[in-house]
C-alpha positions in Angstrom: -32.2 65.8 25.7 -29.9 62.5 24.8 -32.0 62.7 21.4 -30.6 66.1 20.8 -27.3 65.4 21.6 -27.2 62.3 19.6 -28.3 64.2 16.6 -25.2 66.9 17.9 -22.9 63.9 17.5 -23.8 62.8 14.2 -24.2 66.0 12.6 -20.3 66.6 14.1 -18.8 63.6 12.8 -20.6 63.8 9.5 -18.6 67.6 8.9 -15.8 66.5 10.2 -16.1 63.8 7.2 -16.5 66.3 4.5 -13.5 68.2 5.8 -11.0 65.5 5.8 -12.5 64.5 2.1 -12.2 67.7 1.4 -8.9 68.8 2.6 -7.6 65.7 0.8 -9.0 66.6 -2.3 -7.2 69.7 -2.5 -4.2 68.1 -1.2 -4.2 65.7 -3.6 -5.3 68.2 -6.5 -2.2 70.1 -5.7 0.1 67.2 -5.4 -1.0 66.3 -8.9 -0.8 69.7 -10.7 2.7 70.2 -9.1 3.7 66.9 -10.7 2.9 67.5 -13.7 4.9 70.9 -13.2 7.6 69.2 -12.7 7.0 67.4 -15.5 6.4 70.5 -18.0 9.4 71.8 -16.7 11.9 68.9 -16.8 10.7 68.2 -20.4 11.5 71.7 -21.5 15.0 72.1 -20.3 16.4 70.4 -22.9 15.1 72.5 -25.6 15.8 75.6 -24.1 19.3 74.4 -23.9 19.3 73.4 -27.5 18.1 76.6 -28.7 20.7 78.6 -27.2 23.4 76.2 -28.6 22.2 77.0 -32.0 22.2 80.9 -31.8 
């Protein structure tokens, strides 16, 4: 029985692994694409505000 729950324990902690790896990667995945939104965003304002000067 202590073999069982020894293999419980492991098998536990070794999910519990790919969940925090996991739940970082997608943190970090939408950290970075909302970054680079920014980005996009920030580096079209200017020409949006130049084309309307012009019309």
């Amino acid at each position: 029985m202590v073999f069982l729950a020894g293999e419980w324990v492991e098998a536990w902690l070794g999910l519990s692994i790919t969940f925090l790896v996991a739940t970082l990667g997608v943190t970090g995945l939408g950290w970075w694409v909302l970054r680079g939104d920014a980005r996009n965003r920030k580096a079209e304002t200017p020409e949006a505000d130049s084309a309307s000067e012009h019309h």
